[in-house]
N, C-alpha and C positions, 0 to 999 in steps of 0.2 A: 351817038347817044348811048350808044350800048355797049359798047367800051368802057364810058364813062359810069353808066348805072352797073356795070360789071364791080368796079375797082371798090364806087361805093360800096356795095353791099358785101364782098370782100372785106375793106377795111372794118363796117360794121358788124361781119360775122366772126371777124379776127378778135374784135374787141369785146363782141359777146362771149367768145368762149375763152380768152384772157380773163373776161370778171366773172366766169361760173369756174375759174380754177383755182383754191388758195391752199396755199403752202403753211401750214403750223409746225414749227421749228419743237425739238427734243423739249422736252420740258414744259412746253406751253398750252394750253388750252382756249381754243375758243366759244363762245354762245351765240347762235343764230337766228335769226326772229325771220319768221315769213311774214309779209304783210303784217307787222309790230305784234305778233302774238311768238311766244319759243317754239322752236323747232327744232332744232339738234344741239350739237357738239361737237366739235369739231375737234379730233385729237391728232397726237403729233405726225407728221407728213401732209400726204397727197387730200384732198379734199376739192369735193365740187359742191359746188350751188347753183340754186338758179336766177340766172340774172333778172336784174330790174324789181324780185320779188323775195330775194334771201337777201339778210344785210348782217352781215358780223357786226355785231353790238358790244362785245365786251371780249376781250382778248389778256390772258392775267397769266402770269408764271404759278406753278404748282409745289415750286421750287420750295426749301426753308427759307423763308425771311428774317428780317431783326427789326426791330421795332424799336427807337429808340424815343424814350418816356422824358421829357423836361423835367427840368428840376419842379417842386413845389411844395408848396409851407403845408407842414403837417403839426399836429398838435399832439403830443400824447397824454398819456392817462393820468400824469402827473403833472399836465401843463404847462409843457417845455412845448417852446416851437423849436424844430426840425425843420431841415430842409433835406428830401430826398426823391432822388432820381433811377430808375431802373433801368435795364435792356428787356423787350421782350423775343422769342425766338418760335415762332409763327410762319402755318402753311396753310393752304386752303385745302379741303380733298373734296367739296362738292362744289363746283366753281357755280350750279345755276342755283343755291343758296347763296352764294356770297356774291353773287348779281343781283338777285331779285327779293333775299330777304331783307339786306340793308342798306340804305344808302351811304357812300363812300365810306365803305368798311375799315380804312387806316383809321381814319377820323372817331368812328366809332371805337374800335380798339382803344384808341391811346385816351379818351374820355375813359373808358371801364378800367383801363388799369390807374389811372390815374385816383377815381375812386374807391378801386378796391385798396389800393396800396394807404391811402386818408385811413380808410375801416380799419384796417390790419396795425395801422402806426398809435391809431386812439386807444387799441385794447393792452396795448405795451406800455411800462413807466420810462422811465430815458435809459437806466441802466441796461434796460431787456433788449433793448433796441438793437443793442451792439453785441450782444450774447445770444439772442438766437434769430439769428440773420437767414439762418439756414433753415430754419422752423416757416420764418415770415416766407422764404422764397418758396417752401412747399403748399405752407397753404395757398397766394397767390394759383399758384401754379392750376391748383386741384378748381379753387374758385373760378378763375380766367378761363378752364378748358369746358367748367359746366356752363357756364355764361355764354362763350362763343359756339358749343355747339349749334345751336339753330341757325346761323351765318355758314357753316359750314365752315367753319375753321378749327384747327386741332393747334393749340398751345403746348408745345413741347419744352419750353424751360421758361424760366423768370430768374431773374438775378439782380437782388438791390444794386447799386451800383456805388454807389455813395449816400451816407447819413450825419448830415451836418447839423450840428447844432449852432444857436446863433453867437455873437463873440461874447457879449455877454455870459454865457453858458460856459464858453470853452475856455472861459477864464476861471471862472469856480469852480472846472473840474479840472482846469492845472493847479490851482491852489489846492482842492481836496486830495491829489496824485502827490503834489510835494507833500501835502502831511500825511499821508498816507505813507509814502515811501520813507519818511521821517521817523515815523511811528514802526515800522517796519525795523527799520536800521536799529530804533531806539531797543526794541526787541530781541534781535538778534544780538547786539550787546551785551544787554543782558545776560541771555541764554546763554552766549560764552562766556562773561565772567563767573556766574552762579558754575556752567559747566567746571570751567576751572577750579573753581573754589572744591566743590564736590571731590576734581579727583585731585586734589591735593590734600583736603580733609584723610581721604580714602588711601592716599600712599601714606599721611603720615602713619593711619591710623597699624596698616598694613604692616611698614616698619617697627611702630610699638608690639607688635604682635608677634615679628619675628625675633623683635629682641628678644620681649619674655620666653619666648619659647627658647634661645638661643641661652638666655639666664638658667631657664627650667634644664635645658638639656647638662647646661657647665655644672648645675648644684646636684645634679642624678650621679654625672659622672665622678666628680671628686668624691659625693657617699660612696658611691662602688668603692672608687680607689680607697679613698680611706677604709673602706668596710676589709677592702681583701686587703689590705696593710698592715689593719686587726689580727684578718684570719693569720696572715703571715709568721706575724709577731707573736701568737698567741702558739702558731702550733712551735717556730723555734724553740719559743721558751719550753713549750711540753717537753720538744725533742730536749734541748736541755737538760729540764729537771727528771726528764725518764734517762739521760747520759749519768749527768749526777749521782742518780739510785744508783743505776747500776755500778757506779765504782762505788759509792758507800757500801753498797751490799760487796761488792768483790772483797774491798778493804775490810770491813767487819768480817766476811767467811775468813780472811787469813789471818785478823786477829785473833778471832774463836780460836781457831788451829794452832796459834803462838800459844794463846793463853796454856790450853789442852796439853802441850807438848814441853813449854818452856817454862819453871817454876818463877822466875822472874820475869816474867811475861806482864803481871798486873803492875810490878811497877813502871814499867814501860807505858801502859796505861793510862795510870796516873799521870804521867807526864804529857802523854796526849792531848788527853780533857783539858789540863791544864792549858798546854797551849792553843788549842782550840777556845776553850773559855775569853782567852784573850784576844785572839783572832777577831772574835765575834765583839769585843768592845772598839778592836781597830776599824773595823766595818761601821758601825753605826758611826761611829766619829766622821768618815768619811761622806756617808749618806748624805741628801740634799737637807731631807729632816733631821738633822743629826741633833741627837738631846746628849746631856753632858750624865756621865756615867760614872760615881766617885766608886772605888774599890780599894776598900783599904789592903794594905800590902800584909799588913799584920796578920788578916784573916784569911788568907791562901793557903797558908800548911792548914790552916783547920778544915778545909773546903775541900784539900785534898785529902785527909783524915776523913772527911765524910765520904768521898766519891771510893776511898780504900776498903771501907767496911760496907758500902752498897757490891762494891765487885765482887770484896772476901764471900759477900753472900748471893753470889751469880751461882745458877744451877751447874752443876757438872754435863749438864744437853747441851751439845753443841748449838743445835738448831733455835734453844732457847738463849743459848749465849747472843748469837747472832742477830737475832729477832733485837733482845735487850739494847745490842752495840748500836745498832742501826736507827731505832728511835731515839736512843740520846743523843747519836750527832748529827741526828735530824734536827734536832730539838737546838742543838748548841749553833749548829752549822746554818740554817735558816733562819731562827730566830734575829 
């Protein structure tokens, strides 16, 4: 028998301290109740308790989690029903709140978000919905982590997942998108014909502008030209009529001199005028004005009898002889 009661209490002392020995793997935590009241904590590795009177009650990863929220009809502010769904992304850091403050705390969770996300969708009209997705995931966020504090859980992200509207809806906003885009189209259209229009108004206008000035520059430059064609013309002719004088004047100093030296010098004279006199009606005849000029033939000796007794009465001064000669075939020779 004593062999027998040996092996027993062996096998039963083997098995007691097999159940006062538990092993909590990297990440895990467990709660231990003595006689149904808490007692410890049990963290990751080696761990003992005492049998028949410690019992592991609750054993939970500390790990991050995801939470993953069902779809469900939401209302918003302008009385569109929605259909939206989220992920939540949740850890525990006080495992004996999230044993002992709530009962099956998933279950709990995924009620509160499911709530708060209802709150958050009624305060938005349908367009907001879609535009600030990122607003709705922050408040969540800030709401869900002040909510689960007392669980001992810490809400590290929220993300809508999806926000559907119903087919009815998603039909009126493909209709509103096509005339939306329509109206859009119709606009930019526009904007580029009127564009066009503008700079082609603006090149014509551009062109008339360079013409006139290109007119203004051709009407400056020909005044020039014609202006210094004037000066040109005006100073030849000076040089000319100052060429001219000078041989009238050279011509009259050598007639004075003839006259002076030569007794028949005046008739010589005489015959000059004369021919000059007629010079000067061949000239006018030729002119573009030319007027008709009768001179009777009869009255020539007497015209030379007159120019005879102007000379007879020429001073014996040279300088007035020559003065005299020079104004009258100024007078005969330009006339």
């Amino acid at each position: 028998m004593e062999p027998l009661f040996f092996i027993i209490s062996l096998v039963l002392g083997g098995s007691v301290v097999a159940s006062s020995v538990k092993v909590v793997n990297q990440g895990n935590e467990a709660l231990v109740e003595r006689l149904g009241s808490y007692n410890k904590k049990l963290e990751p590795g080696l761990n003992f308790v005492v049998p028949f009177m410690d019992r592991i009650v609750f054993r939970e990863t500390i790990r991050e989690k995801v939470l993953d929220i069902p779809p469900q009809q939401c209302i918003t502010r302008d009385n569109v029903k929605i259909t939206v769904d989220a992920v939540v992304y949740w850890r525990i850091v006080d495992m004996e709140k999230a044993y002992y403050k709530v009962e099956n705390l998933q279950a709990a969770m995924v009620n509160l978000v499911m709530t708060q996300i209802r709150a958050e969708m009624g305060k938005l009209e349908l367009d907001e919905t879609f535009t600030a997705r990122s607003e709705v995931n922050e408040l969540l966020l800030r709401d869900l982590d002040i909510a689960t504090d007392p669980w001992g859980v810490k809400v590290t992200r929220v993300e809508l997942r999806d926000i559907l509207p119903s087919q009815e809806v998603q039909q009126s906003m493909e209709l509103q998108m096509s005339a939306e885009r329509r109206k859009r189209a119709a606009i930019l259209t526009s904007e580029g014909e009127r564009e066009s229009a503008i700079n082609s108004a603006r090149g014509k206008a551009e062109a008339q502008v360079l013409e006139a000035e290109a007119r203004q520059k051709a009407v400056i430059l020909e005044a020039e030209a014609q202006q210094k064609a004037l000066i040109l013309k005006a100073q030849a002719e000076r040089q000319q009529q100052v060429l001219k004088a000078q041989a009238i004047a050279e011509s009259a100093e050598l007639i004075a001199q003839k006259i002076k030296t030569n007794p028949t010098a005046p008739k010589a004279l005489e015959v000059l005028f004369a021919l000059g006199y007629l010079d000067m009606g061949t000239i006018i005849g030729k002119s573009d004005s030319s007027k008709v000029m009768f001179i009777d033939p009869r009255t020539i000796p007497a015209t030379l009898e007159g120019i005879r007794s102007i000379v007879s009465d020429v001073p014996t001064d040279s300088n007035q002889i020559l003065d005299n000669q020079t104004s009258n075939i100024n007078t005969n020779g330009l006339g």
